[in-house]
C-alpha positions, 0 to 999 in steps of 0.5 A: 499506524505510524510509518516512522520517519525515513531520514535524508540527514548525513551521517554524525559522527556522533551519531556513529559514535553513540554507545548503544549503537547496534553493533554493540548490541549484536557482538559482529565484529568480525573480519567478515562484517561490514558496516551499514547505517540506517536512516530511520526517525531522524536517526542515523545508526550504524549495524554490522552486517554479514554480506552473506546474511539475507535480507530476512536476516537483517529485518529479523536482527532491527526486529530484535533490537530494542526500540524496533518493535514492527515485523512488517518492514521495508528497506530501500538501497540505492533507490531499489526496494530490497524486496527479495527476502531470501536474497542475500545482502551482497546481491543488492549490491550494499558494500562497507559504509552504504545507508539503507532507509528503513520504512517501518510499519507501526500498529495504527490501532490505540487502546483506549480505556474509559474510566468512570467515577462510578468504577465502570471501565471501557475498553476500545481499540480506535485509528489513531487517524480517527478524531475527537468526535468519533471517539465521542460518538464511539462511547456513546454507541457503548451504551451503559447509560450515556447521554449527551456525550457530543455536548461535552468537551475534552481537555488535553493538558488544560486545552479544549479538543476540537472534535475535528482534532485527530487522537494521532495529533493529541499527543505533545511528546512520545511517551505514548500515553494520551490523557484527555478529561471530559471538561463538562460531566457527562451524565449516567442514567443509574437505577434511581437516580442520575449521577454525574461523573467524570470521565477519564480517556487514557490511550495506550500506544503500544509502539514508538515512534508518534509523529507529533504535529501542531495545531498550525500544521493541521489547518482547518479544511475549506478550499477542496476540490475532487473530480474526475479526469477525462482525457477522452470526452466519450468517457462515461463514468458508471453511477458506481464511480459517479457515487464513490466521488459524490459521497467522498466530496460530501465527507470533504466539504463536511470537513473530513480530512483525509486520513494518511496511511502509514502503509506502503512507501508513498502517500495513500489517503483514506478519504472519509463519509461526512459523518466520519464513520467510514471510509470511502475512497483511497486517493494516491497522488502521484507527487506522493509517490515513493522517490518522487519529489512530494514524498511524506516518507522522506526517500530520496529523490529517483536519480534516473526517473525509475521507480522502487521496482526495476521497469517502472517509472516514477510519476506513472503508478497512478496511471498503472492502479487505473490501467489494472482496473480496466483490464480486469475484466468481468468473465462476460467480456472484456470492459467498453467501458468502465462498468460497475461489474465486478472484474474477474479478480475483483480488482476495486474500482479505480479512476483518475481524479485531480483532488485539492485538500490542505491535508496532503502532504505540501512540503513548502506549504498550501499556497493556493488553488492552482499550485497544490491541486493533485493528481492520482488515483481514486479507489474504492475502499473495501471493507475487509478483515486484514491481509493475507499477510495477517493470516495463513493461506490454509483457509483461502479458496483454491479460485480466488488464489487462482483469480489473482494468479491470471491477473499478476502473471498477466500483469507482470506485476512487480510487487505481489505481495500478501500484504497488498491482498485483503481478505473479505467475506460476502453472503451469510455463510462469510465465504473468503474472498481475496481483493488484489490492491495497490498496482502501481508497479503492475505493467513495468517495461521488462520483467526483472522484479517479479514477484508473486507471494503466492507461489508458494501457496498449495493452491498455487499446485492445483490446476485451474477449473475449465471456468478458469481456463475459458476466461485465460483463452478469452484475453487479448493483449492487442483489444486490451492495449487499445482499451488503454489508449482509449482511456488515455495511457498509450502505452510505450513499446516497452510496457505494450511488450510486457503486456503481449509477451505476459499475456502470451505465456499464460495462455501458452501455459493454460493451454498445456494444463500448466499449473499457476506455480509452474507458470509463475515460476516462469516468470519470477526469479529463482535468485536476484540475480539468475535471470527467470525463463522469461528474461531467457525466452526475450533475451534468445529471441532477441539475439536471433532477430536481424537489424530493422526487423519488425516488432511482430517478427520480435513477438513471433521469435519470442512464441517459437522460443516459447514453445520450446521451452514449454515442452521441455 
C-alpha cells in the first residue's frame, strides 16, 4: 500500500491556475462555495466546496475525481483529523483559502504475472514492501516444475536485483508497470525432457502514486539495535514478549528491513522473521508519529504539542499502545505483570523498546548509533483476514463486538474506528475473532474526540451477558492507575480523571443493564460541536465544586451528577 505523499510546499500560483483543476471538474461555482486547496503528492490543487457539504461528501467528490482512485482517506485541518464524517465542512472551522492535507491510502498488493516461454501463466498477488527473494521463493513454492529459481538473477532494465532489493523500489518512474527478466534460465522439469526457459515477471499497480527511491536511499542494514526498555528494575518481561523481540532481532540481524506502512497518519514498521516469510512485530516510533518532527507523511509540525485527536499529545501514543495493553486484563484478574494471558479484549501484546535500523524514516540522514536510535512501541502482529472495515459487521460475534465496547468506553478511546479492528479466526470451526489495535489515542486528557464505529453496529443494542458484566463490576480505575505508575507512566491529573470518570460511568451503566450503544452514546458526540453527556456530567460538576476543594470532592459531584442523569 502506498500512502501518497502529503505536501508542506506553499501554494503556486501555477499550480492554482492549471487547467483540470477540481473546480472545473466539479461545476461549483456558485456564490455558496468556497475554495479550499489540497496538498497531496507534491501538489497543491485547488477544489470548491460548499460549507454545508459533509466531510463524507468532500471524501466522496476526491474519490470521484480522476487520479483519486482510494476510498479509504484522511484528512487533516489545522492539525485536527477531520474524523466525523457526517460532520459538516463548516463545523471544523475551514473558511474561503484553508489548505487540508489529505493522506490516501493505497492497495499495498501488486499483481504479478509470470510468463514462461512454454505458454505456461502464473498469477500472484504480493506487498509491494516484499523483495526480490520472496518473490523467487513465491514461484518456486508454485511448483510446476521449478528449480533452483534462488540461483537465478533478475535483470531491471539491464540491472541485476538483489534479493534484498523491495519490489515497491523496483520501480524508475510511475507508470505502475514492473518489467523484471530472469537473467539465468530457470529450468522446467517437462514430461521427458528439461526445457530451459525464459521468464518474464510483469507487476500491474493498479493505483497511482509509487514512491520511488534509489538505491542509496535503501542502504544496505548493519548497525541495528532492539531491546526492551525498563523503567522499573522489577519488571519482568513474560517468554511471549522475550520471543516476539528475540525472533524480530533475528530477522533484523539476517538483513530484513523493516517494512513501512502505508496505513494510519504516522510511521508503523512491519518487522519481519529471518527468512522474510512473515511478519513478526509492529514498532511505532514515537519521532514518527502524526505532527511530530520525524514524521514520513509530511503533516506539519504540532504548534501547541497536541496530537490529531483533541486531549492528546504528541510524543505520548507510545506510552498510551502500552498503557492499553496493560489494562487490558485477563477475566482472571487484573495484570501484576505483563503475563502472556490473553486480556479480555485481545489487546495484542505490547512493550516499549528503543530500536536502531537505517530503514526508518531519518529525515537528515542515518549518522550514527547514538543519534538515530528510537523509541516506541513493539507489537505483536496478528495474523488476520482484513478489518472490520473490509467487511460488514452482520457476521461478527455479539461478544467480541461487546469486548471491545468494555475496553473503548473504558479507555476513552479517541479513535474507534473499523479499520483499526482485525478480524481473525481461531479453532477448526474458524470462529471470528475481533483484535482491537492501534491506541495511540486511547486515555486523552478530556473526552472531546470520542469515537466509537461500532455504535451503530446491532450488537451494540443487545445486553451484555452476566460474564460481561462480572468482568465490567471487576474494574478498578485506583488499582489500574498504580499499575501504570508501576510500569513507568504516571499519569497527569488530566488522563487519570479521564480514566476514573470512563471507568465509572461503565460500571455505573452496566449496573442498570444499559446497553453498550446506550453507554457509548453517553460518551460520543451526537455533532462535532454539541457537547456529549459526558462533557455535561463534567462540566455540571465543575461548576458546582467551590475554590480548593479536593479532587475526590470532584469525583464524587461527578458520581451525584451521574446518577442523575442515568435515571432520566
Amino acid at each position: 500500500m502506498s500512502v501518497a505523499d502529503v505536501a508542506l510546499s506553499p501554494i503556486r500560483e501555477e499550480t492554482v491556475r492549471s487547467p483540470g483543476c477540481f473546480d472545473t471538474r466539479l461545476g461549483l461555482c456558485s456564490d455558496e462555495s468556497i475554495r479550499i486547496y489540497l496538498t497531496v503528492a507534491g501538489s497543491v490543487i485547488p477544489m470548491r466546496v460548499l460549507e454545508s457539504d459533509s466531510i463524507a461528501s468532500v471524501k466522496l467528490r476526491i474519490q470521484s475525481c480522476k487520479g483519486f482512485v482510494a476510498k479509504k482517506q484522511t484528512l487533516v485541518f489545522g492539525g485536527r483529523k477531520l474524523s466525523r464524517n457526517d460532520s459538516l465542512v463548516k463545523d471544523y472551522g475551514v473558511t474561503e483559502g484553508n489548505v487540508l492535507h489529505l493522506v490516501l491510502r493505497l492497495s499495498d498488493l501488486l499483481v504479478i504475472i509470470v510468463r514462461t516461454a512454454c505458454g505456461k501463466e502464473f498469477e500472484f498477488q504480493i506487498d509491494r514492501y516484499r523483495d526480490v527473494g520472496y518473490l523467487k521463493r513465491r514461484i518456486a513454492k508454485k511448483g510446476e516444475g521449478f528449480v533452483d529459481l534462488d540461483d537465478q538473477e533478475l535483470l531491471c532494465n539491464g540491472k541485476k536485483l538483489d534479493d534484498q532489493r523491495l519490489i515497491d523500489d523496483v520501480c524508475e518512474n510511475t507508470d505502475g508497470v514492473i518489467h523484471l527478466v530472469v537473467e539465468k534460465s530457470a529450468k522446467v522439469h517437462a514430461e521427458h525432457s528439461e526445457k530451459d526457459v525464459e521468464l518474464s515477471v510483469i507487476a500491474a499497480n493498479w493505483n497511482d502514486g509509487i514512491d520511488v527511491q534509489t538505491e542509496s536511499q535503501k542502504p544496505p542494514c548493519r548497525d541495528f539495535v532492539l531491546e526492551p526498555i525498563f523503567v522499573n528494575p522489577n519488571i519482568k518481561l513474560p517468554s511471549l514478549i522475550c520471543d516476539m523481540i528475540k525472533s524480530t532481532l533475528d530477522g533484523l540481524e539476517s538483513g530484513k528491513q523493516p517494512i513501512r506502512s502505508s496505513e494510519g497518519t504516522g510511521g508503523t514498521y512491519f518487522m519481519q522473521d529471518e527468512l522474510g516469510n512473515k511478519y513478526l512485530s509492529v514498532f511505532k516510533p514515537i519521532d514518527e508519529e502524526p505532527m511530530a518532527v520525524n514524521n514520513p507523511q509530511g503533516l506539519p509540525l504540532s504548534e501547541n504539542g497536541e496530537g490529531l485527536k483533541r486531549g492528546t499529545r504528541v510524543g505520548e501514543g507510545a506510552f498510551r499502545e502500552v498503557a492499553a495493553y496493560i489494562l487490558d486484563h485477563p477475566k482472571s484478574g487484573p495484570r501484576s505483570s505483563l503475563s502472556g494471558q490473553v486480556g479480555f479484549a485481545g489487546v495484542p501484546p505490547t512493550v516499549l523498546v528503543q530500536c536502531l535500523h537505517r530503514g526508518f524514516n531519518h529525515p537528515d540522514g542515518y549518522v550514527s548509533a547514538q543519534k538515530n536510535v528510537k523509541i516506541g512501541s513493539l507489537q505483536m502482529f496478528v495474523k488476520n483476514y482484513g478489518c472490520c472495515e473490509d467487511m460488514g459487521p452482520r457476521d461478527f460475534p455479539v461478544e467480541e463486538v461487546h469486548k471491545i465496547s468494555v475496553f473503548d468506553i473504558r479507555m476513552a478511546n479517541a479513535d474507534r474506528h473499523a479499520g483499526n479492528i482485525l478480524v481473525s479466526k481461531e479453532g477448526e470451526e474458524g470462529r471470528i475473532v475481533l483484535v482491537p489495535i492501534d491506541h495511540g489515542y486511547c486515555l486523552p486528557e478530556n473526552f472531546e474526540d470520542c469515537t466509537f464505529d461500532w455504535l451503530y453496529w446491532p450488537q451494540a443494542n443487545q445486553p451484555y451477558s452476566p460474564d460481561t458484566l462480572e468482568y465490567i463490576k471487576s474494574l478498578d480505575a485506583e488499582k489500574d492507575i498504580a499499575l501504570l505508575k508501576f510500569y513507568g507512566w504516571d499519569l497527569s491529573l488530566e488522563v487519570s480523571r479521564t480514566l476514573r470518570i470512563s471507568t465509572m460511568l461503565l460500571k455505573k451503566g452496566a449496573e442498570r443493564g444499559l446497553t453498550p450503544f446506550a453507554i457509548g452514546s453517553i460518551m460520543c458526540r451526537e455533532t462535532l460541536n454539541k457537547e456529549s453527556t459526558i462533557e455535561e456530567i463534567v462540566r455540571e460538576a465543575r461548576n458546582s465544586m467551590l475554590p480548593g476543594m479536593s479532587e475526590d470532592a470532584f469525583l464524587e459531584a461527578v458520581s451525584q451528577v451521574m446518577d442523575f442523569k442515568l435515571a432520566k
